[in-house]
VEXFIBA-822392 format. One record per residue (C-alpha): residue in three letters; chain; x, y, z. Coordinates in steps of 0.001 Angstrom, whole numbers, m for minus. Layout:
BEGIN
code / unit / x / y / z
ala / A / X / Y / Z
...
END
This chain:
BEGIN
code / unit / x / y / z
unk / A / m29798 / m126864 / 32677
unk / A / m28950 / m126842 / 36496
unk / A / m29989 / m123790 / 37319
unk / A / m31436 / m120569 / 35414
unk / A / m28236 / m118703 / 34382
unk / A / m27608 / m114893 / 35718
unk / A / m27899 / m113282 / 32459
unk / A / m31266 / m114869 / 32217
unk / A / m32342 / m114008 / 35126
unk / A / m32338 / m110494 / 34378
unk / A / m32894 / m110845 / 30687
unk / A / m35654 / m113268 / 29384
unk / A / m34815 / m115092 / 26308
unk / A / m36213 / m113742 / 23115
unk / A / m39355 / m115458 / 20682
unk / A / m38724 / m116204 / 18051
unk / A / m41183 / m113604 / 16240
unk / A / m38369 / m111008 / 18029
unk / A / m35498 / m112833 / 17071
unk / A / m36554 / m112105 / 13272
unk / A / m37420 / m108601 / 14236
unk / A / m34074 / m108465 / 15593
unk / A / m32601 / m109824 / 12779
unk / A / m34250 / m107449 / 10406
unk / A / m33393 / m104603 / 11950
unk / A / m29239 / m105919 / 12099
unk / A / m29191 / m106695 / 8582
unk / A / m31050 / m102909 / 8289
unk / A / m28158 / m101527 / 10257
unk / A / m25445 / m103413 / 8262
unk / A / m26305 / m102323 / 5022
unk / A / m27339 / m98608 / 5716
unk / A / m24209 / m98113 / 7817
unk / A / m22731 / m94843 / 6113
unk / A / m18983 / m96013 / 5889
unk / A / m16671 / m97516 / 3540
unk / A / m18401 / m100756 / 3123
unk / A / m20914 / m102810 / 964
unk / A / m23142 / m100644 / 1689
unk / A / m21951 / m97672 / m662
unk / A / m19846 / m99312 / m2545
unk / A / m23170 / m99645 / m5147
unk / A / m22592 / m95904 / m5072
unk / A / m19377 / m95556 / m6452
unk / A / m20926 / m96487 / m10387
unk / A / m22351 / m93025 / m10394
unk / A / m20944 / m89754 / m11834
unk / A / m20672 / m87643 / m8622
unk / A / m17992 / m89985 / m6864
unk / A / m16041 / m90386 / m9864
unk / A / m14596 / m86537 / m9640
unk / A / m10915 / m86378 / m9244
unk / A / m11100 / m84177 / m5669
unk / A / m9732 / m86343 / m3035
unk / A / m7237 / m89543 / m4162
unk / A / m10742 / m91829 / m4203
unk / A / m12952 / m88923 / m5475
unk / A / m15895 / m87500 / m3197
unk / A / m16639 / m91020 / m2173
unk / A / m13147 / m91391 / m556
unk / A / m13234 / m87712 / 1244
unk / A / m16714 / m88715 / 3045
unk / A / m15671 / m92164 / 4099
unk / A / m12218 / m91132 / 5201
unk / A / m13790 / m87868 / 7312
unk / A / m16744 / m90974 / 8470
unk / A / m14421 / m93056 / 9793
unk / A / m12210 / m90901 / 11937
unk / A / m15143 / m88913 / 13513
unk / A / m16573 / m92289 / 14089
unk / A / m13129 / m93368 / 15358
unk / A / m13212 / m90431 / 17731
unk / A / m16628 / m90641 / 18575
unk / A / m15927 / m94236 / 20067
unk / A / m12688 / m92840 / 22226
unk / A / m15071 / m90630 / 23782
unk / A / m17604 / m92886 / 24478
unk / A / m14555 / m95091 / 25932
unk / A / m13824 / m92803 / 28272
unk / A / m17149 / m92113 / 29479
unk / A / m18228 / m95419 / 29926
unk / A / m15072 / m96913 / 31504
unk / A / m15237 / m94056 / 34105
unk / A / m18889 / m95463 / 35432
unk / A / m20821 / m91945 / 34502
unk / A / m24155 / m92527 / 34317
unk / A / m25050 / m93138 / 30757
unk / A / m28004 / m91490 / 28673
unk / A / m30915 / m92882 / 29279
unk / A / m32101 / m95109 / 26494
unk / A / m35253 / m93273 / 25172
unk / A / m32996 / m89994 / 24721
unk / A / m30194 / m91584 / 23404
unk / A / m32391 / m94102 / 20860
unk / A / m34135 / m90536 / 19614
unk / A / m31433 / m88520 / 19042
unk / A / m29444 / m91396 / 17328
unk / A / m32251 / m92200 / 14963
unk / A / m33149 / m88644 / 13889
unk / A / m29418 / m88163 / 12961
unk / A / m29293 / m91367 / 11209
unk / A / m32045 / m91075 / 9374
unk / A / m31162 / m87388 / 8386
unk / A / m27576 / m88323 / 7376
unk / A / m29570 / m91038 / 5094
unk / A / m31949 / m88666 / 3214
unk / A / m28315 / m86142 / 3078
unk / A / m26616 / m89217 / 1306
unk / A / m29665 / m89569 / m744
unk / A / m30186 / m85971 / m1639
unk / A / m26139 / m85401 / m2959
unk / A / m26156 / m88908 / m4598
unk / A / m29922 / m88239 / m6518
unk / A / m29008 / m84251 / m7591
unk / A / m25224 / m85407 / m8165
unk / A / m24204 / m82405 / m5800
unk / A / m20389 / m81261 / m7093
unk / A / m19428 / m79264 / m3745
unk / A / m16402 / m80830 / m2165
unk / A / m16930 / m78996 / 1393
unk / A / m20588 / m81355 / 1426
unk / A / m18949 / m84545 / 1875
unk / A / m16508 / m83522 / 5153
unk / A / m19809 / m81810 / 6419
unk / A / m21752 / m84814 / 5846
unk / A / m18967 / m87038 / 7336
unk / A / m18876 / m85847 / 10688
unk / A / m22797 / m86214 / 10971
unk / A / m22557 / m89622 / 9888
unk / A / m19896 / m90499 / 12052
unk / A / m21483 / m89455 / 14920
unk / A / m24865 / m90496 / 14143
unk / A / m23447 / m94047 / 13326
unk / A / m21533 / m94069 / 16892
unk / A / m25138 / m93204 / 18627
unk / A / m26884 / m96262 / 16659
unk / A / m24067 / m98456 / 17200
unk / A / m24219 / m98129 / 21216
unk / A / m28314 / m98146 / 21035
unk / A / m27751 / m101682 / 19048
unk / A / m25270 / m102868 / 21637
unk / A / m27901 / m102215 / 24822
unk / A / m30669 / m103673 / 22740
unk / A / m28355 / m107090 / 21892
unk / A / m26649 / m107347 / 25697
unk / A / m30486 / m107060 / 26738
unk / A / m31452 / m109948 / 24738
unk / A / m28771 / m112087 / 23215
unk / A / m26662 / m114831 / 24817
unk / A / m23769 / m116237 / 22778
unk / A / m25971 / m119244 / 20804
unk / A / m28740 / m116619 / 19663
unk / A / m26457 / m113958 / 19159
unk / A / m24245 / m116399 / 16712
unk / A / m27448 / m116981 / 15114
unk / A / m28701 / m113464 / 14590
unk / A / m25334 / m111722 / 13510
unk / A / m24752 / m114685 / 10896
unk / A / m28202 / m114619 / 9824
unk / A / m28004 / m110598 / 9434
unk / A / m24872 / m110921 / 7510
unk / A / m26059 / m113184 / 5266
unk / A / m29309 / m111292 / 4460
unk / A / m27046 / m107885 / 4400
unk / A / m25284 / m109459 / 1816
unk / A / m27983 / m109928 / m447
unk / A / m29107 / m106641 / m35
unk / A / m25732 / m105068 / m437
unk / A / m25806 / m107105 / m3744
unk / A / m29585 / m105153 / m5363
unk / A / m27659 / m102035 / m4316
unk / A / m25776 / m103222 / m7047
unk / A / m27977 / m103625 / m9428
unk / A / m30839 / m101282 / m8917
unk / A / m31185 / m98123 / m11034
unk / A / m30285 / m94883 / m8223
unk / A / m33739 / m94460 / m7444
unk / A / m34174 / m98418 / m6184
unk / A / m31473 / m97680 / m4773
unk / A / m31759 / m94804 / m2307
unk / A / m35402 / m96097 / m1482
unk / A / m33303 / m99425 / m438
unk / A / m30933 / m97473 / 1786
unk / A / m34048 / m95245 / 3166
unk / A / m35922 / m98865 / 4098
unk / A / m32859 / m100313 / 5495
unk / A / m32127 / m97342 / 7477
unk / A / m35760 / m97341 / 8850
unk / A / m35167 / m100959 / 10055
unk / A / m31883 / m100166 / 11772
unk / A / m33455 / m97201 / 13587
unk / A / m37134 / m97842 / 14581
unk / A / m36919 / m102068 / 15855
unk / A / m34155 / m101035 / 18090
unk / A / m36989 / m98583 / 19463
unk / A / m39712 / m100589 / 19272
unk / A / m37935 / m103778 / 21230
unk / A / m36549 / m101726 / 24072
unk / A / m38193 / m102585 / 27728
unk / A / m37768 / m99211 / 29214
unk / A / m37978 / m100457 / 32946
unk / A / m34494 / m102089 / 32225
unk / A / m32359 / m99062 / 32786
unk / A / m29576 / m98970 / 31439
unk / A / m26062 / m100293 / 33545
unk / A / m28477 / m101947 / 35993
unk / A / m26339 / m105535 / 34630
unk / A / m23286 / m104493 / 35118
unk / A / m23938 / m103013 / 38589
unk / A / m25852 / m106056 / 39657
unk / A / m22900 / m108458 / 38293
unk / A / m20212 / m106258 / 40415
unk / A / m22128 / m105608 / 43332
unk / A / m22778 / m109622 / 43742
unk / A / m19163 / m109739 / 43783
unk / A / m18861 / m107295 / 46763
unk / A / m22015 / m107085 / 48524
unk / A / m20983 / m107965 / 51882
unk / A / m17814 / m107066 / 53685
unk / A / m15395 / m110002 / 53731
unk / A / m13963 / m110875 / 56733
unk / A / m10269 / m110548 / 57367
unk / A / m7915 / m112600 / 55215
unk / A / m10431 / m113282 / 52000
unk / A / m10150 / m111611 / 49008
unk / A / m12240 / m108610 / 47633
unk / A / m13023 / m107798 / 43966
unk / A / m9598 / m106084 / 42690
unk / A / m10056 / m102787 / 41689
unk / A / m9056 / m103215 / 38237
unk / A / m9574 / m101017 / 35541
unk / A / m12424 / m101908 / 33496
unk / A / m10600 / m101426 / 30357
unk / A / m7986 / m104159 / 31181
unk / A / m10185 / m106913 / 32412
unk / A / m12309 / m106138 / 29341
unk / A / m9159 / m106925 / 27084
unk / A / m8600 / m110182 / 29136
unk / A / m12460 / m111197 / 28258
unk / A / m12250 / m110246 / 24930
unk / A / m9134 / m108753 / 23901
unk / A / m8597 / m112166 / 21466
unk / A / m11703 / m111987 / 19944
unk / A / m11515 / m108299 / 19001
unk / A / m8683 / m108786 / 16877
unk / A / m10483 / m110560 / 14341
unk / A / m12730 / m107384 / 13802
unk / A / m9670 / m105373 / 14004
unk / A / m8305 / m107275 / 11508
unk / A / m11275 / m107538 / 9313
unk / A / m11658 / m103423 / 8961
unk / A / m7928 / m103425 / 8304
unk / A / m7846 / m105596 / 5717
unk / A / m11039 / m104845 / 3729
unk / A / m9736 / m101142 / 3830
unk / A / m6004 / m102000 / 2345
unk / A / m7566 / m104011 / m630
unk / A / m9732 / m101024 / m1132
unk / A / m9685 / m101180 / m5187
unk / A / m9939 / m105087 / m5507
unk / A / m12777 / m104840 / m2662
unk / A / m14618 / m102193 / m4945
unk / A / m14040 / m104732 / m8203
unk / A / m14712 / m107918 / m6799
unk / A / m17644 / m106693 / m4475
unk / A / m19170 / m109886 / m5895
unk / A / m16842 / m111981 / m4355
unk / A / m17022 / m110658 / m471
unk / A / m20909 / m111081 / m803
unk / A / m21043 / m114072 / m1747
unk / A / m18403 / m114851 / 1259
unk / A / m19723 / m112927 / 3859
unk / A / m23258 / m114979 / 2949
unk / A / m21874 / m118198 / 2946
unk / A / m19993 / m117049 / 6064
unk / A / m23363 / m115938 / 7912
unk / A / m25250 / m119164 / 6703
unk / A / m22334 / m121404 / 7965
unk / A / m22171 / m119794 / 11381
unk / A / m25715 / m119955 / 12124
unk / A / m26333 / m123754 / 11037
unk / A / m22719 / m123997 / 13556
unk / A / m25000 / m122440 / 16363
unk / A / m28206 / m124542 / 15892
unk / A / m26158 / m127470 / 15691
unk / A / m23937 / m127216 / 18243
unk / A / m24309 / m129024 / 21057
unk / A / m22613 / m127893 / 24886
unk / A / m21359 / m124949 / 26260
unk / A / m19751 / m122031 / 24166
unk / A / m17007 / m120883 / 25623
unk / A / m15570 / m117218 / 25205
unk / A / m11744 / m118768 / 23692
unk / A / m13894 / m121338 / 21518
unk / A / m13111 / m123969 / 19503
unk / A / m13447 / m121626 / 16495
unk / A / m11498 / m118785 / 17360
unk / A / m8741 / m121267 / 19159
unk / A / m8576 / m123765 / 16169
unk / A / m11158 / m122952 / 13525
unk / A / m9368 / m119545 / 12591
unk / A / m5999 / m120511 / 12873
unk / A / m6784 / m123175 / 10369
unk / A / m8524 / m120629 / 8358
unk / A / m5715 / m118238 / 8710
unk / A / m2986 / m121107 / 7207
unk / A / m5026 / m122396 / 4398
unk / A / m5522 / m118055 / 3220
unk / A / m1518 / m118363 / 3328
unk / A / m1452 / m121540 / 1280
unk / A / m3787 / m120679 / m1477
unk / A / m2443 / m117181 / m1834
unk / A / 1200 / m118892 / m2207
unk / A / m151 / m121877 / m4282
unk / A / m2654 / m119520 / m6603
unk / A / 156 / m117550 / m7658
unk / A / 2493 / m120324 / m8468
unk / A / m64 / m121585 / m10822
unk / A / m720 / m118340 / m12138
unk / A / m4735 / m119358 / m10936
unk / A / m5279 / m115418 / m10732
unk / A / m6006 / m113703 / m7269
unk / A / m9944 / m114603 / m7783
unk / A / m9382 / m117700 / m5118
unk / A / m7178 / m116085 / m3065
unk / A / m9828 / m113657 / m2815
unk / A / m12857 / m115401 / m1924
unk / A / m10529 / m117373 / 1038
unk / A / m9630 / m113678 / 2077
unk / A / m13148 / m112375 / 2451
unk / A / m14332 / m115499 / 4001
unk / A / m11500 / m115683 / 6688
unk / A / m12336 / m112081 / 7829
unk / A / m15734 / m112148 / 7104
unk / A / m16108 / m114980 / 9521
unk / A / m13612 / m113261 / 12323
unk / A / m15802 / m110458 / 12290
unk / A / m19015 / m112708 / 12937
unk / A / m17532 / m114293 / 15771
unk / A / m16274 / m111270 / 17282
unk / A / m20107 / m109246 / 16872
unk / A / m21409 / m112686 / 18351
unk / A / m18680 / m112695 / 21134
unk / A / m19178 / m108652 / 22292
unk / A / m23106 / m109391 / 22345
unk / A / m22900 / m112007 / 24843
unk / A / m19850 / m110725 / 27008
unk / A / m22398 / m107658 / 27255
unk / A / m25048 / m110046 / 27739
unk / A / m23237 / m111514 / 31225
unk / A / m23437 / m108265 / 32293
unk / A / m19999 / m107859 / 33756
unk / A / m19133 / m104638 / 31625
unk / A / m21670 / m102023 / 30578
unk / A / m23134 / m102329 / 27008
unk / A / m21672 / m98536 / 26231
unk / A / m18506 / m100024 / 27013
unk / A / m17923 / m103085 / 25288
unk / A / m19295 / m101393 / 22293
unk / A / m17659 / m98026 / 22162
unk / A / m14461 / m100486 / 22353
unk / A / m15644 / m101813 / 18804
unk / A / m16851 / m99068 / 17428
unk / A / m13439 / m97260 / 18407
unk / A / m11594 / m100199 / 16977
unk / A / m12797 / m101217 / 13837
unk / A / m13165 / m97514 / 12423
unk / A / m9790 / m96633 / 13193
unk / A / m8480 / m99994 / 12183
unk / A / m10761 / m98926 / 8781
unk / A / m9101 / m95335 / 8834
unk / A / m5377 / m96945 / 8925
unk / A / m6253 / m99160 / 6494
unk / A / m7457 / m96928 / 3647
unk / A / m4161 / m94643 / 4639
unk / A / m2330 / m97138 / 4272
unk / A / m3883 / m98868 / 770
unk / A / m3896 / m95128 / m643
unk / A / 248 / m95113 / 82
unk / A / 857 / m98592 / m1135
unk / A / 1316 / m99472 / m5252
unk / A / m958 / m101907 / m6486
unk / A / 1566 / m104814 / m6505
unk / A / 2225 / m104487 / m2760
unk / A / m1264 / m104622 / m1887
unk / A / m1262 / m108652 / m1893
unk / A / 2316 / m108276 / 238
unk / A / 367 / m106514 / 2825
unk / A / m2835 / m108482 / 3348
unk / A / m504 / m111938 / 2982
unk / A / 1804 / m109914 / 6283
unk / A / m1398 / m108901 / 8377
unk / A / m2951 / m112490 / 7497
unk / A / 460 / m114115 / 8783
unk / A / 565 / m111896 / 11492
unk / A / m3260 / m112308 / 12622
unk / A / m2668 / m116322 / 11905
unk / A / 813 / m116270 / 14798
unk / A / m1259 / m113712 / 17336
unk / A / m3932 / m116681 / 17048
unk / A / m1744 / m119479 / 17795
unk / A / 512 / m118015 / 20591
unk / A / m2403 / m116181 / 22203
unk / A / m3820 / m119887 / 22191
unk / A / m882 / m121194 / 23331
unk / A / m653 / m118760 / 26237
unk / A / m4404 / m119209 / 27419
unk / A / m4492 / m123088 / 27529
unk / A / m888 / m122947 / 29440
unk / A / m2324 / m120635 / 31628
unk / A / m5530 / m122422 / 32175
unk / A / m3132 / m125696 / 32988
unk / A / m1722 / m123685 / 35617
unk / A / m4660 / m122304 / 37061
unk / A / m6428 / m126335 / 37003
unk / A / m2555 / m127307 / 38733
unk / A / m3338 / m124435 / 41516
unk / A / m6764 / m125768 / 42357
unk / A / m6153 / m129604 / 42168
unk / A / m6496 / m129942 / 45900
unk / A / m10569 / m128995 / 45420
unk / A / m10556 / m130703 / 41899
unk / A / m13176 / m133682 / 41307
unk / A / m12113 / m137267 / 39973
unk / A / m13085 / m138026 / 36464
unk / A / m14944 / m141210 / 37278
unk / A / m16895 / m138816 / 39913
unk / A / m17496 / m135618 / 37233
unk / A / m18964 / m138007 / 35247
unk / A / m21306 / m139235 / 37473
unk / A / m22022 / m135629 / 38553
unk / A / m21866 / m133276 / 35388
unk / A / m23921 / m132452 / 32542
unk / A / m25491 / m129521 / 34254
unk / A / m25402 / m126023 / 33825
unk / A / m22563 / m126475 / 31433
unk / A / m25143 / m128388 / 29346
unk / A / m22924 / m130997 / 28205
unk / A / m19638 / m130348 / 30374
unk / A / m18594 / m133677 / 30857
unk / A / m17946 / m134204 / 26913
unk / A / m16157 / m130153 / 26728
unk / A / m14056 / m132004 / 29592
unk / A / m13165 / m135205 / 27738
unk / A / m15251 / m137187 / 29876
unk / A / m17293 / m140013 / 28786
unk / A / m20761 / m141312 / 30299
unk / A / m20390 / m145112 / 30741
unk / A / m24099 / m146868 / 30272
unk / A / m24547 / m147001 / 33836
unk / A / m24618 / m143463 / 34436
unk / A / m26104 / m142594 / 31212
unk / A / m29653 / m141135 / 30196
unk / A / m32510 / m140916 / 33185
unk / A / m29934 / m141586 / 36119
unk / A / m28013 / m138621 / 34913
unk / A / m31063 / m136316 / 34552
unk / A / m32137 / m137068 / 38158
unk / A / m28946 / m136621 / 39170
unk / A / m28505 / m133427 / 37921
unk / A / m32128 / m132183 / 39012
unk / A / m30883 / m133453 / 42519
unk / A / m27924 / m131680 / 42198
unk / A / m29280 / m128605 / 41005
unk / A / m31831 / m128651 / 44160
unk / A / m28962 / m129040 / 46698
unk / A / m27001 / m126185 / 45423
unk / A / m30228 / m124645 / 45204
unk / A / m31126 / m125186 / 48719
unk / A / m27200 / m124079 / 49953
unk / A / m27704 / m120739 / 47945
unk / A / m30492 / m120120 / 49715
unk / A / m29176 / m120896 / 53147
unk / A / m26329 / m119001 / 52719
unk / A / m27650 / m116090 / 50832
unk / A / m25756 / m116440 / 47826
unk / A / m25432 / m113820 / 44905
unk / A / m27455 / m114018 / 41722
unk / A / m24059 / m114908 / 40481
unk / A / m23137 / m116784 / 42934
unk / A / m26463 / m118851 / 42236
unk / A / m24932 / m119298 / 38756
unk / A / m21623 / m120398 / 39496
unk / A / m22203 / m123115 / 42379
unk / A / m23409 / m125607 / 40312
unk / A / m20113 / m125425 / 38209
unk / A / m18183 / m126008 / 41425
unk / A / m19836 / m128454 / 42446
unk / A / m19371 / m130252 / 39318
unk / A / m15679 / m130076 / 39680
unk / A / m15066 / m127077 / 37099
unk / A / m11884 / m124834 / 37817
unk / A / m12699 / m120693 / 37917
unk / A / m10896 / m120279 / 34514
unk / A / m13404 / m122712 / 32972
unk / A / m16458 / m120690 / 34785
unk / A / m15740 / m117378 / 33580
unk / A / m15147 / m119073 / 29770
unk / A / m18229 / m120445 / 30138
unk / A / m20140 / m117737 / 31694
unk / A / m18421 / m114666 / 29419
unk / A / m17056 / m113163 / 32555
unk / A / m13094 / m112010 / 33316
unk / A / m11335 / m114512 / 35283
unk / A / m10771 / m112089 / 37949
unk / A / m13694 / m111770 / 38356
unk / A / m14705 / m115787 / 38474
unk / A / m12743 / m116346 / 41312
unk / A / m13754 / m113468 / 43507
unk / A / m17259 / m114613 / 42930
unk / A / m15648 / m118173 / 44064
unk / A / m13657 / m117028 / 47139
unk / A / m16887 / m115384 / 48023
unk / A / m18831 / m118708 / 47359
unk / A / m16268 / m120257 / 49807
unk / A / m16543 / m117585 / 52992
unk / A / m20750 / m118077 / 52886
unk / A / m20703 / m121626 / 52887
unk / A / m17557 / m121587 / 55429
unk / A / m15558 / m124005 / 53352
unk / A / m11833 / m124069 / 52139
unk / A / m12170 / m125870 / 48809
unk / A / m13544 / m127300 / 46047
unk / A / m13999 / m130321 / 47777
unk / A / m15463 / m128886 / 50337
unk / A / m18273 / m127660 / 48222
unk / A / m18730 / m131454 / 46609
unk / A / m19320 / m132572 / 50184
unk / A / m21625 / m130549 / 50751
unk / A / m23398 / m130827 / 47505
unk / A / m23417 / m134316 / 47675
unk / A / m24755 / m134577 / 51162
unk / A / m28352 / m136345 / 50849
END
């Protein structure tokens, strides 16, 4: 590494004695999350959610009321957060979200354990788990942007979802009373290592007003460019607008195939573990920057995506039975949503957007993506359940392509509009391999054996001190620190804010800002003086 990144500058990285806290207490969130998931789906094998009050019995009248408080829960929390107001402070909010989680546990418990037959109970204890679930969702989101760049964050969702999915599986197969104790431990998890992790001295929004302050902190002079003042809603789309959909996606289509997710719960476990597992060995092995399109979500998915189409089509020619089509279902999503928990932790983590924000944008998405679902898999006949998860798979697989399509045109464009700045390949390879970690291979570049090994280490450390040095002259930015070293490798702004989890907009007022401390014009302008012994 060049130079000490932004986000850890502000955030140390964690041990590795927290990062199995951490992971503990995710997979303790994931499978005590009251909603229609793996979590009570154990549940449903009992007597009291098999009464004939609602069209899915009590079971279906609490998760349906869950998931729309939950759903409005998050559009609240939208709006407060992408208005700036000053959030709750963490302590408060972290206490009042574990008190109601935990009490909306023991409530579960209680009805489940003494079977309790009064429909108005389940409504009641919908809208407190809704909200209490909204509450732990944004305390988890402050606690991962605090902590979590994309790498570890890949790690500890995938690892979490794996281990949920064991632990979704004993609900299964424990008698109620192994059971509830289960749920009561996992809920524990969830709510006290969130607590017990927080550094109170990091108040809360501190990131995102550093990140947008660097961007503005000193009047420009006439004639250069000023952070637009774009709602934070939109450029939160353009950071991770793509990656969303694959949660979006997920909720919907677990919620349509409502009955065969209920009968083939052992299927989706065994997916979502594999899933997890697979992620995390991607994320130890992987070697470079990750960038916020990805390989995965830009070619991994789609593939995905085609080969869910295929089998379905292929399956049911051979009259193979859904079983296959199945698992490749559940794995497809189950992976999506991964990436996309991975993705919002460390586009948090860069500290652009508030943690309230980028997470009340989940929450708000997935449950009523989950509420439309089950509305719509309650409507539907059995037979046209397949019809619509093979339409939202096609549809999911053509938004991944095209948006694909759109963002690598674009980025040809934007590389087209700064060519007069841009560095020659036989020079990037002399000069990369910095803070990108690995750049020069993301670019296509290879290392001949003269510039290769030691001589490419020193260069970098000389390069790093240089831009060092000018950042210090000039009185760059934390940011600013951060992205220097990317121009003077010869990177383009769109690949800097992929790389850095940041809205493009954003990149290149950071840039143009670069540009009017050091008094320079262009890209090459910076490599001069970078490269200036």
């Amino acid at each position: 590494m060049m130079t000490k990144s932004f986000a850890a500058a502000v955030r140390p990285r964690p041990s590795r004695g927290l990062l199995v806290l951490l992971v503990l207490g995710l997979a303790g969130l994931f499978s005590s999350l009251l909603i229609y998931s793996g979590t009570v789906i154990g549940f449903l094998r009992f007597p009291v959610f098999r009464i004939d009050v609602a069209p899915a019995g009590f079971m279906g009248l609490f998760a349906e009321t869950t998931l729309l408080v939950a759903t409005l829960v998050g559009v609240a929390l939208v709006a407060v957060s992408a208005r700036r107001i000053r959030p709750i402070p963490f302590t408060a909010l972290g206490a009042c979200a574990a008190v109601a989680y935990l009490c909306c546990a023991l409530g579960f418990g209680f009805a489940c354990y003494f079977a309790v037959d009064v429909p108005a109970v389940y409504p009641l204890l919908g809208v407190a788990a809704g909200v209490a679930d909204g509450g732990l969702v944004l305390v988890w989101g402050r606690v991962c942007a605090r902590r979590l760049s994309m790498r570890l964050a890949l790690v500890m969702v995938g690892a979490a979802s794996a281990l949920s999915a064991g632990i979704d599986f004993l609900y299964g197969c424990l008698p109620l009373e192994g059971m509830l104790a289960l749920l009561f431990v996992c809920s524990a998890l969830a709510v006290v290592i969130p607590l017990a992790v927080h550094e109170p001295q990091m108040a809360e929004g501190a990131f995102e007003s550093e990140s947008l302050s660097d961007a503005v902190s000193s009047a420009p002079e006439e004639g250069h460019p000023t952070l637009e003042s774009r709602p934070a809603l939109a450029s939160l789309f353009d950071v991770a607008g793509m990656s969303s959909l694959g949660l979006v996606a997920f909720a919907f289509v677990m919620a349509v195939m409502r009955t065969a997710f209920n009968e083939g719960q052992g299927a989706y476990l065994g997916a979502l573990a594999l899933s997890g597992a697979g992620i995390v060995v991607f994320a130890l092995l992987k070697r470079g920057p990750f960038l916020l399109p990805g390989g995965l979500q830009q070619t991994f998915l789609p593939i995905c995506a085609l080969v869910v189409l295929a089998g379905g089509s292929i399956t049911a020619t051979l009259d193979a039975g859904a079983a296959v089509s199945d698992w490749l279902t559940y794995g497809l999503y189950s992976v999506a949503a991964v990436l996309t928990l991975a993705t919002l932790c460390a586009v948090a983590h860069a500290g652009e957007f508030s943690a309230d924000l980028v997470f009340s944008v989940a929450l708000c998405a997935f449950c009523g993506a989950s509420f439309i679902g089950q509305q719509v898999g309650g409507a539907l006949p059995d037979e046209m359940i397949s019809v619509a998860v093979t339409v939202t798979t096609t549809l999911y697989a053509f938004a991944l392509v095209l948006v694909s399509y759109v963002r690598r045109r674009s980025e040809a464009q934007g590389a087209l509009s700064e060519a007069d700045g841009a560095l020659p390949v036989e020079d990037r390879a002399v000069w990369g391999g910095g803070p990108a970690d690995g750049a020069a291979s993301e670019m296509g570049v290879a290392l001949s054996p003269e510039v290769s090994g030691a001589s490419v280490v020193a260069e970098a450390a000389s390069l790093a001190q240089r831009c060092a040095a000018l950042a210090a002259a000039h009185g760059l930015t934390a940011r600013e620190r951060e992205i220097l070293p990317y121009l003077a490798e010869g990177h383009n702004g769109s690949y800097i804010a992929s790389v850095l989890f940041i809205s493009p907009n954003t990149a290149r007022t950071h840039i143009h800002n670069i540009y009017r401390k050091l008094d320079v014009s262009s890209r090459e302008d910076i490599l001069r003086l970078t490269r200036s012994r």
